[in-house]
N, C-alpha and C positions, 0 to 999 in steps of 0.2 A: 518518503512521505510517512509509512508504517513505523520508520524509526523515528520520527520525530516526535510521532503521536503518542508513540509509547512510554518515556520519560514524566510526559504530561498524564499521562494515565496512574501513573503511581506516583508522580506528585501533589497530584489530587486524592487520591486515595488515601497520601499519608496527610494529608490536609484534613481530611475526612474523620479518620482517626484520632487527631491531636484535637478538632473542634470534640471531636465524642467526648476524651478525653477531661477536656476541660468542662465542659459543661458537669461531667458527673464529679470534677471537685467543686464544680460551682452551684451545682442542684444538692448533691449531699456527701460531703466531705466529710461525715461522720466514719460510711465506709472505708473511706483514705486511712483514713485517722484508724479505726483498727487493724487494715491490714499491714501497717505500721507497724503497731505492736505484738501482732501475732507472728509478724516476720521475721523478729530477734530469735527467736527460738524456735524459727522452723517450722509454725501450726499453721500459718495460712495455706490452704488447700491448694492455692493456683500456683504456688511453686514450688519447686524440683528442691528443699531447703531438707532432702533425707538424714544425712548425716547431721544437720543441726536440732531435726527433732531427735534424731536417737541422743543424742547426748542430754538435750533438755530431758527427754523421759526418763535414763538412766539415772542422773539427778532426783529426781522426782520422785522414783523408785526407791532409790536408798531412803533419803529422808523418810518416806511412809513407815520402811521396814522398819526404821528407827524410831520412829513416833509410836509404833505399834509396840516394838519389845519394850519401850518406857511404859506403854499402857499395861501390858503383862506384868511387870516389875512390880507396878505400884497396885494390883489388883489385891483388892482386898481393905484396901486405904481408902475410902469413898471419896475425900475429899480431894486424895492427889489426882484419882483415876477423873473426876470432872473437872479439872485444871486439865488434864490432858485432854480429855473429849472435845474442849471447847476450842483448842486449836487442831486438833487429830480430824474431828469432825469437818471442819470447812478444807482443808487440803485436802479430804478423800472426796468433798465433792466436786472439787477441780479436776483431778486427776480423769473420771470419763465426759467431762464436757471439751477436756481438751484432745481427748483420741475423738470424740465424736466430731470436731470441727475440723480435722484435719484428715479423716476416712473417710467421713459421711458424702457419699454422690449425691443422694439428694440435695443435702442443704449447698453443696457446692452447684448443683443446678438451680437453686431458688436464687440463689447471691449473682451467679449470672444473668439469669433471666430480670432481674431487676436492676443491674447495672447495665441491661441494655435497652428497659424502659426508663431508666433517667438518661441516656445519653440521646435516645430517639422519641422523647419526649417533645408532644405541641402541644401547648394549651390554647381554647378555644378562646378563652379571655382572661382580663387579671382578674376576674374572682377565682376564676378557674386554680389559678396559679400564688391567691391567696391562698384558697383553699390545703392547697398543700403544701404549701408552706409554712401556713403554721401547724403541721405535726414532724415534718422534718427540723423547725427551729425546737419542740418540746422533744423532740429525741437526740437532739447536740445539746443541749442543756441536761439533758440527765446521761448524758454519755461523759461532757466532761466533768463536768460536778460529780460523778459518782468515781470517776478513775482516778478524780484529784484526791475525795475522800478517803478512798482505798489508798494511796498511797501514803499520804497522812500516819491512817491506821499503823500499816506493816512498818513504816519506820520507828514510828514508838514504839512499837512492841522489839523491834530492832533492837533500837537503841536502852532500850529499858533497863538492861544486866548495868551498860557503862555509865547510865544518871546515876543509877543506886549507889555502882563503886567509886564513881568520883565524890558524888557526897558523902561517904564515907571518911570523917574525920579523925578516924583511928588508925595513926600508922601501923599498927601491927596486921590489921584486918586487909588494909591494904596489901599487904606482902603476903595475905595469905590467899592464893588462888582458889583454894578450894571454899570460900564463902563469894565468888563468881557463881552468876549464872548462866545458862546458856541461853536467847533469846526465846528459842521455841522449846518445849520438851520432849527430848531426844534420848536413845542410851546412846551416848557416845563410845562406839569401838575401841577408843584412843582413850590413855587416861589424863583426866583433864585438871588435874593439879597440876600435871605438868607445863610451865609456861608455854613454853612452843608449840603443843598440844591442844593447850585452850584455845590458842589465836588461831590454830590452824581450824579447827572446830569453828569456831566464829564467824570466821571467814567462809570457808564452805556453806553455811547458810546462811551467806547475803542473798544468793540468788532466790530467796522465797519471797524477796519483796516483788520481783518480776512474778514470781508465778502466782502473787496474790494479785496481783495486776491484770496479770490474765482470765482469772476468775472473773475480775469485777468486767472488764474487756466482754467476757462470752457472753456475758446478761445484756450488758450495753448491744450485743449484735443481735440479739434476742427482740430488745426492746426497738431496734432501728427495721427491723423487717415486717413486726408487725404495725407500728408509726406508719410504713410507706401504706402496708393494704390497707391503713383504714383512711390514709389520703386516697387510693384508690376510689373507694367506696363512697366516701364523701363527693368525689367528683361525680362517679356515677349517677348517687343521687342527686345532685346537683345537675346534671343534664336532663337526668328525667321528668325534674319537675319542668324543667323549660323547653320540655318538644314541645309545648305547643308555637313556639314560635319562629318554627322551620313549617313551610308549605306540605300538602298533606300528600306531594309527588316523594318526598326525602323522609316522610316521615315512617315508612316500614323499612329503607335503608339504617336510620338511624337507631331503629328498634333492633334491627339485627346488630350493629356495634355494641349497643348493649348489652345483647346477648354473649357479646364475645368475652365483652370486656369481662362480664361478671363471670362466666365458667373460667375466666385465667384467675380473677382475683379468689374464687372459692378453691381452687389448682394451690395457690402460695398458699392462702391460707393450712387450708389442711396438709400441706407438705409440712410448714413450718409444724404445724402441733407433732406430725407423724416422726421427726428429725427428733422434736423436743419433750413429747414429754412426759417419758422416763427419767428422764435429769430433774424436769422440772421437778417430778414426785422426790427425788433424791433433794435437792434445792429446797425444798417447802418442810419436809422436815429436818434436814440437817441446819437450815438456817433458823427454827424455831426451837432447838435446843440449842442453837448458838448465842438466839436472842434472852431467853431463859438464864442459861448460866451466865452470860455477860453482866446483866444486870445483879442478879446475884451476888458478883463480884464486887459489883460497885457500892453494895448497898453492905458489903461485910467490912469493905475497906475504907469507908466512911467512917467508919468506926475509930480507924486506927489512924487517919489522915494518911493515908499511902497515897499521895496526890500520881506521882506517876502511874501504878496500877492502876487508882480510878479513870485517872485520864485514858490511858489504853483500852480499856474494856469498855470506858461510854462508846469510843469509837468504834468499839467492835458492836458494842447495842446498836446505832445508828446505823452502823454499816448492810447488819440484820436487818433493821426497819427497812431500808431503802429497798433492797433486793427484795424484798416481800411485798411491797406497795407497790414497787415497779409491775413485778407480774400481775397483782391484779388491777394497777391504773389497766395498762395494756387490755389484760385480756376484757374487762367490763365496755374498754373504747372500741373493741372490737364489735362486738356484739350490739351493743347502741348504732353501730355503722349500720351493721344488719338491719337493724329495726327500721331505721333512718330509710335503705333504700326498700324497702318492704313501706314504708308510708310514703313514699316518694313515687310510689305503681298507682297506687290510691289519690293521689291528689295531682298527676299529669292531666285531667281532664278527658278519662278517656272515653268518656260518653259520649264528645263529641268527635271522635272519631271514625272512620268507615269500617265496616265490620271486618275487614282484611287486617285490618292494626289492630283492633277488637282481641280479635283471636291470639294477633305473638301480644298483646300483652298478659292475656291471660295464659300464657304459656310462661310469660316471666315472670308473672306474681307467683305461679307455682312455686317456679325455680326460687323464688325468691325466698319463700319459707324454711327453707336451710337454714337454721343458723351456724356460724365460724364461733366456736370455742376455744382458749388455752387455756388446756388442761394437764394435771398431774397425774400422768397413769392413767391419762381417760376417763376418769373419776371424779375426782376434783376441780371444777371450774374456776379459775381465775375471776373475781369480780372484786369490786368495793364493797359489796355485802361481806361475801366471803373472806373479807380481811381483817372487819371483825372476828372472825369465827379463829382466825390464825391468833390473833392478838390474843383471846379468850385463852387457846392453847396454853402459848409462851406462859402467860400468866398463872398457869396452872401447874404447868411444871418447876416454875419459879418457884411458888406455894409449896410442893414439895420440897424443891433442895431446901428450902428454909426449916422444913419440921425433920428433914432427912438427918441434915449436915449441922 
């Protein structure tokens, strides 16, 4: 009897599992979808992929050293030294978002704890389940459009050295390697007039299109953690406008859910800012001297009809604009959430309730004036205000390379 029982106990269990399972590709498959690509190179936290992140870092590593003794070389040169910056600058800021996403216990306990409330997920009804839905559809919409963008990006720039030398209608120039470029700028070790030498160099930095992909990737996880808390929030306040219509026996139970709910979602919240945002500060300025001299570029080589460069570097402007808008669409919806369940304690009707609900709601409005920030360094708040103020930036540093350069 005990053995028969027990087959059925773990086949139910694995039943269990594979419903979890699928629900959370079915609720938010955005997660899937990066630990996908963070799993090529070893950076997803939840697995044992040591040896493929040591080689991804080591990679990673050389190219910096290289990007950097090019920026040494050409110091002094203002013009070469911000051709280097403007790629030098976004792979330094890859480089600790992708140790912090593969070290950080925290953020690896928030990406848990939320793939285990999308797999044990009820909604009380389909607004419920509108509700959050539409911020998990607006965070697969700027998860894949912005990974598709970045990819885009790095391949032109890739590809850039071989448009140039194919349209090169001069056989002599053709046969001469040293009027090659290299896609990124690098001191190459190796000398690269040398044919074998060149290609071998070329080749070795194909793998930065993945690792600009991973860049655009860690934002995209960024933007998919705080999407879910401000569906959190939205539902909360969405409940609380509608206690009044539970019986006034369910209605200090349901007070207390909502106590729960909101000390977990103020828990992610402030975890997530506490994980990020030191990068962010890193991110907001290195992507506003990226968005600066991009344009720059654009607006020198209009000049000269360099259609490929121009095309490159618009995509690196936009690429800038997005990852900068991103953080503060995010962090402004965050904070509106806030406001939202802060006006939702105010309009449940609580006057007409017994002074026993009186009291924990007035314990929840307290609670409730917290507001959730992402911030840069603690300092800097993420908003749609505030994105003007970044934009102003870029624009200003623009203004200078223009009277610099």
């Amino acid at each position: 009897m005990g053995k028969s029982r027990q087959p059925n106990l773990i086949r139910n269990e694995t039943n269990r599992i594979t419903v979890a399972d699928d629900q959370l590709m079915k609720n938010h498959d955005s997660i899937c979808y990066e630990k996908r690509i963070f799993s090529i190179g070893g950076i997803w936290p939840f697995k044992r992929t040591y040896v493929r992140f040591a080689i991804y870092i080591s990679h990673f590593t050389l190219y910096l050293a290289m990007a950097y003794t090019d920026f040494y070389d050409v110091f002094g040169n203002l013009e070469l030294m911000v051709m280097n910056l403007v790629e030098t600058a976004a792979y330094s800021m890859t480089f600790p978002i992708v140790w912090l996403i593969r070290c950080s216990n925290l953020l690896k306990l928030v990406i848990d704890v939320i793939k285990r409330d999308i797999a044990e997920r009820k909604f009380e009804n389909p607004e419920e389940e509108r509700i959050y839905y539409n911020y998990n559809f607006v965070s697969k919409v700027f998860t894949y459009g912005s990974i598709v963008g970045m990819f885009i990006t790095v391949v032109l720039l890739y590809l850039r050295p071989l448009v140039q030398y194919l349209l090169t209608t001069n056989q002599a120039s053709q046969n001469n390697t040293e009027s090659l470029m290299l896609p990124y700028r690098v001191h190459p070790f190796l000398d690269t007039s040398n044919t074998h030498a060149y290609v071998l160099m070329y080749l070795y930095l194909f793998p930065m299109i993945y690792i600009s992909v991973c860049h655009m990737a860690a934002i995209c996880l960024v933007v998919i953690l705080v999407f879910h808390i401000c569906g959190e929030l939205s539902i909360l306040s969405y409940r609380i406008r509608h206690i009044g219509e539970y019986s006034q026996t369910k209605t200090v139970e349901r007070i207390r859910s909502f106590v729960r709910m909101h000390l977990k979602i103020i828990w992610l919240a402030k975890s997530v800012d506490d994980t990020f945002n030191l990068v962010l500060m890193d991110e907001l300025l290195g992507n506003s001297i990226v968005l600066a001299i991009s344009m720059y570029y654009v607006i020198m080589n209009l000049d000269v009809s360099e259609i490929a460069t121009c095309c490159t570097f618009t995509f690196f402007a936009i690429i800038a604009l997005v990852m900068l808008f991103g953080y503060c669409l995010i962090g402004d919806q965050l904070t509106q959430q806030c406001i939202n369940v802060q006006d939702a304690y105010y309009e449940c009707n609580w006057y007409e309730m017994p002074s026993n609900c009186k009291k924990c709601l007035l314990i929840c409005m307290i609670r409730g004036q917290v507001m959730l920030y992402l911030t840069a360094g603690r300092f800097y708040i993420f908003s749609l205000n505030s994105f003007t103020d970044v934009i102003k930036t870029s624009l200003a540093y623009l203004s200078m390379l223009r009277t610099l350069l």
